[in-house]
N, C-alpha and C positions, 0 to 999 in steps of 0.2 A: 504494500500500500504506500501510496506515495502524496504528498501534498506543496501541489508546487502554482509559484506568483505566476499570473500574468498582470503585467503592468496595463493599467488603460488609461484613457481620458487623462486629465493632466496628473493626476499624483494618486489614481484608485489602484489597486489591487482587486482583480479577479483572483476568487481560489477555487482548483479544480484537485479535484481529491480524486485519484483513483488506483484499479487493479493492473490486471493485463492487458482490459477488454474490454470496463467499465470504467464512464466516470461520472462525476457531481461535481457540479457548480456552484460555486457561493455568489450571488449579488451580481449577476452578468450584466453590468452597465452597457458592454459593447458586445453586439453577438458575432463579429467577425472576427474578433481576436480568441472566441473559445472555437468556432467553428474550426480555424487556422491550426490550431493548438490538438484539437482533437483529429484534425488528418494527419496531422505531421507524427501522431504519434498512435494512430491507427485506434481509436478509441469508438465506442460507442458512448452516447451522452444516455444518464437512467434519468437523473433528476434536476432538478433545480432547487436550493434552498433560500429565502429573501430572508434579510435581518428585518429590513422595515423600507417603505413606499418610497424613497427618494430617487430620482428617477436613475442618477449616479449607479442605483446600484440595481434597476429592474430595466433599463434603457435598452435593453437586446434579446427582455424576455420572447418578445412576439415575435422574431425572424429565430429564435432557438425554438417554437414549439412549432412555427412553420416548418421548419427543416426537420424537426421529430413528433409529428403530430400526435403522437400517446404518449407526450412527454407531462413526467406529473411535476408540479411546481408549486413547490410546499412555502408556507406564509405566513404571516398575520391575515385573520381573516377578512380584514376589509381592504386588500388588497385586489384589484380587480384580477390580474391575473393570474392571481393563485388559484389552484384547483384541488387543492389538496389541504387545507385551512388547520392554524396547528397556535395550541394554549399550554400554558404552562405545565409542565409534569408529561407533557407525551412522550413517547418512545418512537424513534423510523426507523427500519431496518434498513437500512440500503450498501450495498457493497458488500453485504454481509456484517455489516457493522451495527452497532447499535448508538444512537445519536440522538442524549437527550435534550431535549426544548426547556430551555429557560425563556421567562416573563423579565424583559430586564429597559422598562420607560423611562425614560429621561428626556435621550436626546429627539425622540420620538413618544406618543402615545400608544404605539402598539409595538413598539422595537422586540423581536428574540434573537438570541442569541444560541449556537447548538453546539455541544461538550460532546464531544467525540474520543470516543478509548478505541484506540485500535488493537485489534486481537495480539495478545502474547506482548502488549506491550503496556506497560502499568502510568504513563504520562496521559496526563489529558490534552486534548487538543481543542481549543474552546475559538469558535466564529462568533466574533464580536461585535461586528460590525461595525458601527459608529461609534459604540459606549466606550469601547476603551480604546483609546493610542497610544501607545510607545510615547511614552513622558506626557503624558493628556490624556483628557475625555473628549468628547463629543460636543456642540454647543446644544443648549435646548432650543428648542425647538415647538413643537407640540405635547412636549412633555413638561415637565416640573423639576424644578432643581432639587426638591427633595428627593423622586424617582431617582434622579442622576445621581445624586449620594448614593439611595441605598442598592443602587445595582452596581456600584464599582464596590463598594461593602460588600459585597454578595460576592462579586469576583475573587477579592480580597481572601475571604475563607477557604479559596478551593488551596490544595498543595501547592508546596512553593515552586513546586517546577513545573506546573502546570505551563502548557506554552498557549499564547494568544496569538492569534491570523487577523489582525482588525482590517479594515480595508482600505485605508489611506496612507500614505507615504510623509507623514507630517512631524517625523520623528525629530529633525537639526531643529526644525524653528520651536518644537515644543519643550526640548531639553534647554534653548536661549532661553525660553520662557521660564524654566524651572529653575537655571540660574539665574536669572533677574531677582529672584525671589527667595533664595537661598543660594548664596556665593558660593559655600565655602563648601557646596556639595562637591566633594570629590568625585563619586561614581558619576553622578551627572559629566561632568567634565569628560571626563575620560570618553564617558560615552559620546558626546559630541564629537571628538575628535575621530571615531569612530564610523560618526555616521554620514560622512562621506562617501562611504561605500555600500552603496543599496543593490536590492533591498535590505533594510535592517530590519525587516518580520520572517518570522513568527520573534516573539521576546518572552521570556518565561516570568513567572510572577515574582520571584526574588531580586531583579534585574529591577523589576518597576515598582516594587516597596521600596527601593535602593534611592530609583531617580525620579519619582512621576509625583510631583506637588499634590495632587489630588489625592493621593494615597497618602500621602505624609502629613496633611491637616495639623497632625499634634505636635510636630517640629519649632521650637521656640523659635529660630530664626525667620522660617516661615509667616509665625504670628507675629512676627516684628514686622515682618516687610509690610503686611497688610494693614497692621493697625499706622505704620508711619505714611499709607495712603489714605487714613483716616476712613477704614471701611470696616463694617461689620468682624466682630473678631471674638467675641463676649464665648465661643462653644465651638466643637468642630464644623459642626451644619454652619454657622457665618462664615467659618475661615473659608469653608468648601466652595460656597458662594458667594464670595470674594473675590477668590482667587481666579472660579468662572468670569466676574465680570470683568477682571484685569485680563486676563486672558483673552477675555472677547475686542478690547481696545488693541493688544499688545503689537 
C-alpha cells in the first residue's frame, strides 16, 4: 500500500492511496492530474473521499465519475456530489482497509476527516484536510473557532507518530508565523530551514506538538506575544483565537 502527493492548483495536494491495481483519492480538486497519475501507473480509481465542499478540493469530482461512472464518492452529506454520505463513527472498507470517519468542524460546518491503519502496520494515517497544517490550522470558515479548537484537541490525543496528509502546501509561511510568535522555538526553526524542500507532508504528531502554535496554546512565550498584541489571552480557547486572528492578518 502506498500513499503518494500529487501537487495541484497553486499549493493543494491531491492524495491517492493505493495497491497494485486499486486506488482512492483524497479531495481531487483537478481531475487531470489523478487521471494522468492513475495511467502512468496503471491503476484503477474504486473511490473518492471529500474532507469538506470547497471546490479546491471536489473541482475534478465530475470528469472523475465521468471517466468511472460506478465510481462511489464518499462525503459530508450535503455535499452534492457525494453519493455515498458519511457521519461521525462510520467505518469504509476500501482497498481492503479499514478507514475511520471523524466529525472534525471548524474550518468548515461539515468538515471529516479519515484515520487510516494500514494492514500489518500499527501508524495511523489521518486525511485532514483543511483542519490541520504542518505548523497551522485551517481559517474558519462556516465553522466556529471553538469547533476548530476542539478538532485539532481531538487530533492532539491520537499517538505521537500518528502521521497527517493535510492538503495544502503552507508549511514555510506557517512555521514564519509560529516564529513571529515564539522566537526562541528551536524545532520551528530548524524546520523552516527544512522546508524548502517539498513536499514537507505527510508530518507526524510529535513534529507538530514541537512546532505548530495552535497546538502549543499553553506556551508562556506564546501568551506573551498575544497579550503584547493586546488580544484575548485570559484561557487556552482566547490564546487559540488569537493566534487565529493574527494568523489571519499575518
Amino acid at each position: 500500500m502506498k500513499i503518494v502527493p500529487i501537487p495541484a492548483l497553486d499549493d493543494n495536494y491531491i492524495w491517492l492511496i493505493h495497491d497494485e491495481e486499486s486506488a482512492v483519492c483524497v479531495d481531487p480538486g483537478d481531475a487531470a492530474l489523478v487521471l494522468a497519475m492513475l495511467q502512468q501507473k496503471q491503476l484503477d480509481l474504486d473511490a473518492i473521499v471529500l474532507t469538506h465542499h470547497h471546490n479546491d478540493h471536489i473541482g475534478g469530482v465530475a470528469a472523475l465519475q465521468a471517466a468511472y461512472p460506478d465510481l462511489a464518492v464518499y462525503g459530508p452529506e450535503d455535499i452534492d456530489c457525494v453519493n455515498q454520505a458519511l457521519k461521525e463513527g462510520q467505518e469504509l472498507n476500501l482497498l481492503g482497509q479499514v478507514w475511520r470517519v471523524w466529525f472534525v468542524p471548524g474550518h468548515t460546518h461539515n468538515h471529516l476527516a479519515y484515520i487510516l491503519r494500514i494492514e500489518g502496520k500499527n501508524r495511523l494515517n489521518v486525511f485532514c484536510g483543511d483542519t490541520l497544517f504542518s505548523a497551522g490550522c485551517g481559517r474558519v470558515f462556516t465553522g466556529t473557532m471553538a469547533q476548530l479548537e476542539q478538532s485539532l484537541q481531538r487530533f492532539a490525543g491520537l499517538p505521537k507518530d500518528t502521521l497527517f496528509y493535510p492538503t495544502h502546501e503552507y508549511t514555510a509561511s506557517n512555521l514564519r508565523f509560529a516564529l513571529s510568535v515564539e522566537p526562541s522555538n528551536e524545532a520551528a526553526s530548524k524546520a523552516l530551514e527544512e522546508a524548502v524542500k517539498t513536499p514537507t507532508l505527510p508530518v507526524n504528531l510529535s513534529h507538530e506538538k514541537a512546532v505548530n502554535p495552535f497546538l502549543r496554546t499553553d506556551s508562556a512565550e506564546i501568551v506573551a506575544s498575544v497579550a503584547a498584541k493586546n488580544l484575548p489571552h485570559a484561557n487556552a480557547s482566547e490564546v487559540f483565537a488569537s493566534l487565529r486572528e493574527l494568523k489571519n492578518q499575518f
